[in-house]
C-alpha positions as CSV (number, residue, x, y, z in Angstrom):
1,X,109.8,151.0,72.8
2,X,112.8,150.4,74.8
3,X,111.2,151.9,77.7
4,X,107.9,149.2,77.7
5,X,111.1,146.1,76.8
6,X,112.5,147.4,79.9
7,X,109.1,147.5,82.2
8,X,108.1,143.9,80.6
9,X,111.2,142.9,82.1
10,X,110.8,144.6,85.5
11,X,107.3,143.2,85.9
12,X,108.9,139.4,85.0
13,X,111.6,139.8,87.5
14,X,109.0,140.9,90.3
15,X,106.6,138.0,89.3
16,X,109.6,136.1,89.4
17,X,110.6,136.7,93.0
18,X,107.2,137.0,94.6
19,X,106.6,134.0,97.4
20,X,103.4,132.3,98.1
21,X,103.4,131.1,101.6
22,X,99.9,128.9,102.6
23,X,98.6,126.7,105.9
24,X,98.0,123.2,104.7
25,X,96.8,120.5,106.5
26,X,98.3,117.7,107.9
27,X,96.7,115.3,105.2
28,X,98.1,117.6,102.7
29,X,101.5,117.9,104.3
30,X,101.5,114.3,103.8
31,X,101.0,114.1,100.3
32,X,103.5,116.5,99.7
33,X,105.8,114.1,101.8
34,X,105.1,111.4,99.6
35,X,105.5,113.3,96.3
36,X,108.8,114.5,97.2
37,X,110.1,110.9,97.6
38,X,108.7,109.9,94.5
39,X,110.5,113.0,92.7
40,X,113.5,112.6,95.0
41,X,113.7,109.2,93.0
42,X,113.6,111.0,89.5
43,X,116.3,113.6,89.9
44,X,118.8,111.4,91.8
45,X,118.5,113.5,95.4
46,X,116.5,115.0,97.7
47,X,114.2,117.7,96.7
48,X,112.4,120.3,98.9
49,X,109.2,120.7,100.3
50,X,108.7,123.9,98.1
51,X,110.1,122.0,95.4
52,X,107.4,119.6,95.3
53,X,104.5,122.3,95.8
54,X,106.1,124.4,93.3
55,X,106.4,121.6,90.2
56,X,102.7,120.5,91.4
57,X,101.5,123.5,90.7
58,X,103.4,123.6,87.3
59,X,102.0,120.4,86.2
60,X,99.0,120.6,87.5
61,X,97.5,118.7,84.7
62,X,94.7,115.9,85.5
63,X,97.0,113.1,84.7
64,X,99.8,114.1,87.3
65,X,96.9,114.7,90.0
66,X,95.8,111.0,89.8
67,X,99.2,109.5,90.0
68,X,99.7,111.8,93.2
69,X,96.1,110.4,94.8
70,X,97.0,106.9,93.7
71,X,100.8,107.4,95.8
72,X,98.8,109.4,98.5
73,X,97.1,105.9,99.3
74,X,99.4,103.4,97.9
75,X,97.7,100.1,99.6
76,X,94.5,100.6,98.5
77,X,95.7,102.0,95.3
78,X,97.6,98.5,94.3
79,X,94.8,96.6,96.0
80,X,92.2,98.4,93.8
81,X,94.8,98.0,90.6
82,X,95.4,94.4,91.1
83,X,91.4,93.9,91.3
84,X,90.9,95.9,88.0
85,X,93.4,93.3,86.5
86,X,92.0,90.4,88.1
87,X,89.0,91.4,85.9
88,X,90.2,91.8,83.0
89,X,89.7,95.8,83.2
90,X,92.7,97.9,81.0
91,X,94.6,99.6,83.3
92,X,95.4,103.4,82.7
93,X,99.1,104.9,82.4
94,X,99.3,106.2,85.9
95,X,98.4,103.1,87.2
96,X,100.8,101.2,85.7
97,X,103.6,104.2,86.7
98,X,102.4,103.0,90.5
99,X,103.4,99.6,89.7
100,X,106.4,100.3,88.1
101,X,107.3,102.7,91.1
102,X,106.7,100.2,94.0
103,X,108.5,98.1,91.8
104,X,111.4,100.1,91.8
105,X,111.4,100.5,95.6
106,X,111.7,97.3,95.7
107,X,114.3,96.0,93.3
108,X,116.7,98.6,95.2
109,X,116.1,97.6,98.8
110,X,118.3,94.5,99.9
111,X,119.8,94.3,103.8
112,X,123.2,93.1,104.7
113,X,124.0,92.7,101.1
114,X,121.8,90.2,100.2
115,X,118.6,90.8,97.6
116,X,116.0,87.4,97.7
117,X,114.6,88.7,94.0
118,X,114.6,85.9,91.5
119,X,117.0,86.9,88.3
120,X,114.5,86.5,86.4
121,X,112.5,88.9,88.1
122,X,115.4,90.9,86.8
123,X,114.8,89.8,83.3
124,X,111.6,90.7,83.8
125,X,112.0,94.0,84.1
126,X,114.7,94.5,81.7
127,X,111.9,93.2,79.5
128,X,108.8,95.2,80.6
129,X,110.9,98.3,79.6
130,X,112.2,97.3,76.2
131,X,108.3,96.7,75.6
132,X,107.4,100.0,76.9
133,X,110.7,101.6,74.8
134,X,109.1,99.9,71.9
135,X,105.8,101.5,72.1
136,X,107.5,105.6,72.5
137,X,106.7,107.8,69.8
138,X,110.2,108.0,67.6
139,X,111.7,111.2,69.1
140,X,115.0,113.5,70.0
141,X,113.7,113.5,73.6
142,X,114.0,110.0,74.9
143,X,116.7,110.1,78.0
144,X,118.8,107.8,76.1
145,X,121.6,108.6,78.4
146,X,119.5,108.0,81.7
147,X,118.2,104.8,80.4
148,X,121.3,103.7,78.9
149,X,123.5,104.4,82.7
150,X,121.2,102.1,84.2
151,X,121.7,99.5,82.3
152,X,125.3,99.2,81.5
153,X,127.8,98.3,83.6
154,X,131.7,98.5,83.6
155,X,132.2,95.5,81.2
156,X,129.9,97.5,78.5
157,X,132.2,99.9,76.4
158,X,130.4,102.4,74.1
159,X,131.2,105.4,72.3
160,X,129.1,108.5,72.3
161,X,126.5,109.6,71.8
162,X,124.2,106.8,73.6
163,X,121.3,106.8,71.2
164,X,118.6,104.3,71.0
165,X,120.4,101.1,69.5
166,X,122.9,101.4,71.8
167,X,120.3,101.6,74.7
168,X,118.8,98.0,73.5
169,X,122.1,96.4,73.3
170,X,123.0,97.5,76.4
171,X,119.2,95.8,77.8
172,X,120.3,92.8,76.1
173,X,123.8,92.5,77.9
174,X,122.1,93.0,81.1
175,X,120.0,90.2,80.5
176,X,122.7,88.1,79.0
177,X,124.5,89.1,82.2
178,X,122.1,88.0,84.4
179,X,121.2,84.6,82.7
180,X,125.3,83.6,82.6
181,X,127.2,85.3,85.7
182,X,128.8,82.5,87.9
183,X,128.2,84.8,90.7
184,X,124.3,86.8,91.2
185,X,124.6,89.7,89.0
186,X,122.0,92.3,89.9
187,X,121.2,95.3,88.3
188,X,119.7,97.1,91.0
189,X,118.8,100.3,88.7
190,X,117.0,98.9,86.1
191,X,113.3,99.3,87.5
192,X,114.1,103.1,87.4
193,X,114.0,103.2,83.4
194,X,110.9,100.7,83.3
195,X,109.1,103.9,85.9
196,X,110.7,106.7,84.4
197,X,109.6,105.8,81.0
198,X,106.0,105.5,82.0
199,X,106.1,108.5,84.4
200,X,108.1,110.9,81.4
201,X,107.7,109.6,78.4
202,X,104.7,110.7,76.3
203,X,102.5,107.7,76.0
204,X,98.7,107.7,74.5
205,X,97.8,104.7,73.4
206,X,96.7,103.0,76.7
207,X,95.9,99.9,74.8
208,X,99.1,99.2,73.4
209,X,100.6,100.4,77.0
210,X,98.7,97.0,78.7
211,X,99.3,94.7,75.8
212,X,103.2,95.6,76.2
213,X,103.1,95.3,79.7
214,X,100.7,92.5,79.8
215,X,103.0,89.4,80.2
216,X,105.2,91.0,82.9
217,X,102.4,91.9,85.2
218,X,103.5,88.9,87.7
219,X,106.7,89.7,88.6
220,X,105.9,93.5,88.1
221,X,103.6,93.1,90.8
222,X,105.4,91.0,93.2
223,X,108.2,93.6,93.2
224,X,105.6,96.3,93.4
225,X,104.8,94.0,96.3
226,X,107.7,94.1,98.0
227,X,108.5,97.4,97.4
228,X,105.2,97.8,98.7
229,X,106.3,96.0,102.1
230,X,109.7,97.8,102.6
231,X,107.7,101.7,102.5
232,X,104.7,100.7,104.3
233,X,105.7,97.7,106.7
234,X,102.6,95.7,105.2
235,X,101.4,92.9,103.3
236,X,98.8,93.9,100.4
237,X,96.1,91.9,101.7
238,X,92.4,92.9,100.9
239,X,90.4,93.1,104.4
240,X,88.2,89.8,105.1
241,X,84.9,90.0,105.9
242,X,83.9,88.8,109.4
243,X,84.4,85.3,109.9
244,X,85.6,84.5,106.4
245,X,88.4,82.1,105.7
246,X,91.1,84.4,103.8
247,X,92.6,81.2,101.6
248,X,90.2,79.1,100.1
249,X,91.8,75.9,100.0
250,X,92.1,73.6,103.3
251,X,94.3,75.5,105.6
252,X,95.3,72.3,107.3
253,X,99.1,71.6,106.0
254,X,100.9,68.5,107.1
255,X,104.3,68.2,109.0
256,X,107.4,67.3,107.6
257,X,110.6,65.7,108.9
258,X,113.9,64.5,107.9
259,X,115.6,61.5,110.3
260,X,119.3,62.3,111.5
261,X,121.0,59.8,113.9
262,X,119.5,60.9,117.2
263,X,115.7,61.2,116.3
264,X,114.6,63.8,113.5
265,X,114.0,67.1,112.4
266,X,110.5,68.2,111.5
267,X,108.6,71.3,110.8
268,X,104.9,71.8,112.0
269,X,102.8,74.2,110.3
270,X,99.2,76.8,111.3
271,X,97.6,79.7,109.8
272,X,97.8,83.0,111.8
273,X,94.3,83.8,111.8
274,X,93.7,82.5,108.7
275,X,95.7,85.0,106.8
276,X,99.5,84.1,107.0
277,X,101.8,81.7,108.1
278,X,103.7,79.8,111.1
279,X,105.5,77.2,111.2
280,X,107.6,75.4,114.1
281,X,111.1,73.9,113.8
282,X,111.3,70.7,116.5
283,X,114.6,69.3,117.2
284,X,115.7,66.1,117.2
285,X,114.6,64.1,120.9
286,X,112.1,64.4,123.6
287,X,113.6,67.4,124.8
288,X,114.7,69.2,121.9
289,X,114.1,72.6,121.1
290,X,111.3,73.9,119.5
291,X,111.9,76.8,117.3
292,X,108.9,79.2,116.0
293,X,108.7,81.2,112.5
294,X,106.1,83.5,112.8
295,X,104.8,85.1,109.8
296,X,106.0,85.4,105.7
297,X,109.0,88.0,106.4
298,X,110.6,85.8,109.2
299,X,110.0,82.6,107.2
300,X,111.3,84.2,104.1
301,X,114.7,85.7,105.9
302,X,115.2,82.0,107.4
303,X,115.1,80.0,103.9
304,X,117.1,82.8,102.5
305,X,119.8,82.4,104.8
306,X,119.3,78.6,105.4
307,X,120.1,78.4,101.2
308,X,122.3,81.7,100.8
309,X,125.1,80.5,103.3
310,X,128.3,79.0,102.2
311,X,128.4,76.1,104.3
312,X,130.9,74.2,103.0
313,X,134.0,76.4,104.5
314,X,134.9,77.6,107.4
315,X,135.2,81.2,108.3
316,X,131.6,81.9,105.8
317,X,128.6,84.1,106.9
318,X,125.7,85.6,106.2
319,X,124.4,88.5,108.2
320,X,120.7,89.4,107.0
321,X,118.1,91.6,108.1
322,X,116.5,89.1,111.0
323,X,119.6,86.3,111.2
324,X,123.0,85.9,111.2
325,X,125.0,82.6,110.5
326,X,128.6,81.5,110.2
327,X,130.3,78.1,110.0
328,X,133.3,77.2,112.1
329,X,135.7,74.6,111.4
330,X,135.0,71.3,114.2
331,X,138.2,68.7,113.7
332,X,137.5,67.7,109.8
333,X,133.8,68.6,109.8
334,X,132.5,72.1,109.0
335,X,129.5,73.2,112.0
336,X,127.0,76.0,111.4
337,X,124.9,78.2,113.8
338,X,123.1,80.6,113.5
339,X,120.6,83.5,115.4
340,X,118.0,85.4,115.1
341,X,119.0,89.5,115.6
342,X,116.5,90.2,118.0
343,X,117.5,87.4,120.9
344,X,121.0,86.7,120.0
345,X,120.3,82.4,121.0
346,X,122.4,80.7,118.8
347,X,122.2,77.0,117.8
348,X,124.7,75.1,116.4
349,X,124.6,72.2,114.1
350,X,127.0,69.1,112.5
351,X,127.5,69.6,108.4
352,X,125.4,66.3,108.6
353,X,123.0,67.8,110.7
354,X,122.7,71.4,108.8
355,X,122.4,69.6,105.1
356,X,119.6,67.7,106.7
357,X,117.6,70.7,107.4
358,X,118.1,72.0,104.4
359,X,116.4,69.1,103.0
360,X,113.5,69.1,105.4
361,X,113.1,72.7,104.3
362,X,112.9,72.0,100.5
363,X,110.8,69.1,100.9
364,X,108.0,71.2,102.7
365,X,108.4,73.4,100.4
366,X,108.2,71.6,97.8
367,X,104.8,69.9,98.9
368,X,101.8,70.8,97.2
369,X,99.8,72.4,100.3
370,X,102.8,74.5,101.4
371,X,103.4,75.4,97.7
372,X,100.4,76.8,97.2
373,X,100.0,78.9,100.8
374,X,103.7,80.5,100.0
375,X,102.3,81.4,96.5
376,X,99.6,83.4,98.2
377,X,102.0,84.9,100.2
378,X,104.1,86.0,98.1
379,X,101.3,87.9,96.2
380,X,100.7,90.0,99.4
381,X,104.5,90.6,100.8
382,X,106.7,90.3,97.3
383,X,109.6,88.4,97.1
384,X,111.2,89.2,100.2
């Protein structure tokens, strides 16, 4: 008897230690690329190649196979997700774990230390996973402690061990946190418990899964959006058919100006083919400068740091992905320039002259034409 214990065990350990080695393709190599960022996410650092292969093939169930085709495509994946919702059609768990993913991606990228997401966006999210939290089966095996580190912060003092009341009180000081700061609190981690709860946790009932979800789906999908935009450097835009007209209201939008002393400001606007958005910043007189802003992720980085500086002292900047600004102290008056990254040309403005661009800015913005293009806009490229 002890002999056949001892031969089991012989057998295990060479079962154990035997190594499969196999020629994939590229398209497969690929996959496995995108996997292992997906579970690089889940266990906090970067997993192997073999890693991947070798949990694929442990959990090689028909659910985890169609979350990996959905990530192996993930722009017609979202594109095909959003038109299932569009018509009403229940989404399935994996689907919503590729929301929730892209969604994550994008809460956690911000560049030069600024993040454009709304807080409530935030809220959001805090939200979507306290409704998904709701819905788990009551269990030992929720990853209270996970859950709970991502949403707590210094200021939140607990004693172990974290269990599942102290996991909601925690989601309700985020979001207490968010709605009150002075300054932009962002909990940058919290998209990770809204994925990992979908992607871990054991959820059946698909129909209570969309009716919890249900009322977050448009800020869940703008940050799947964005995050969409930071991995694959592209708006989700669904291909137009020859000749076809992308928005369907008037694409003609009206300029804007604001006077200043010497002439006025103003703002000209055209569609780039019909699918996105320029716009063209005059200067004041017949010679002034005329300043293009091509596309969503240029206009987007401009208003961001057009509203984000702190222009009322001297000695402030903001240094963002595509432009950098300071102010600079002229006699009693505070002067702002800024540049775009990839020229360096700076221009320079009065207080007097900068506050007026800011107005020009919001009131184009806040017309109904250029209201609704931005809208669209944001539905393909997030808030960015």
């Amino acid at each position: 008897m002890a002999r056949e214990r001892e031969l089991s065990e012989e057998r295990t350990q060479e079962r154990q230690q035997k190594t499969l080695s196999l020629r994939i393709s590229d398209v497969l190599h690929d996959r496995l690329e995108r996997v292992r960022d997906v579970l690089s996410v889940k266990a906090g650092s970067r997993v192997t190649t073999s890693e991947v292969a070798k949990h694929l093939l442990e959990s090689a169930d028909e659910e985890r196979l169609e979350l990996v085709e959905l990530m192996q495509k993930p722009t017609d994946a979202l594109l095909m997700i959003r038109e299932k919702h569009a018509q009403g059609v229940r989404l399935s768990k994996n689907e919503w774990t590729c929301i929730a993913y892209y969604a994550h991606r994008g809460m956690e990228w911000f560049t030069g230390g600024h993040s454009n997401i709304l807080p409530e966006s935030y809220i959001a999210v805090v939200k979507a996973f306290l409704a998904v939290y709701d819905i788990l089966p009551d269990s030992d095996t929720r990853h209270h402690d996970y859950y709970f580190g991502n949403l707590a912060d210094h200021e939140f003092k607990v004693h172990r061990p974290i269990t599942s009341d102290v996991v909601l009180k925690a989601a309700a000081h985020c979001i207490h946190k968010v709605e009150t700061a002075k300054k932009p609190y962002r909990p940058l981690s919290v998209g990770r418990n809204l994925y990992h709860a979908l992607d871990s946790e054991k959820i059946t009932d698909t129909t209570a899964l969309n009716e919890a979800l249900a009322p977050f789906w448009k800020p869940l999908w703008r940050l799947a959006a964005r995050g969409h935009y930071r991995v694959c450097s592209l708006p989700l835009r669904t291909p137009r058919a020859a000749g076809a007209e992308h928005y369907e209201e008037e694409s003609f939008l009206p300029p804007v100006s604001e006077p200043v002393p010497d002439g006025s400001f103003s703002l000209s606007f055209s569609t780039l083919d019909g699918t996105d958005l320029s716009v063209l910043f005059v200067f004041p007189g017949t010679r002034g400068a005329m300043y293009p802003l091509s596309r969503y992720p240029m206009l987007a980085a401009f208003r961001a740091m057009l509203f984000g500086l702190c222009d009322d002292r001297e000695m402030q900047h903001w240094d963002g992905e595509l432009f950098y600004a300071y102010t600079s102290r002229n006699g009693d008056e505070i002067d702002v320039s800024f540049r775009a990254k990839d020229n360096g040309i700076t221009f320079g403005f009065s207080s007097h002259e900068w506050q007026a661009v800011k107005r020009l800015f919001a009131k184009a913005w806040n017309s109904p034409e250029v209201s609704r293009t931005w809208d669209k806009l944001i539905e393909e490229y997030g808030e960015l």
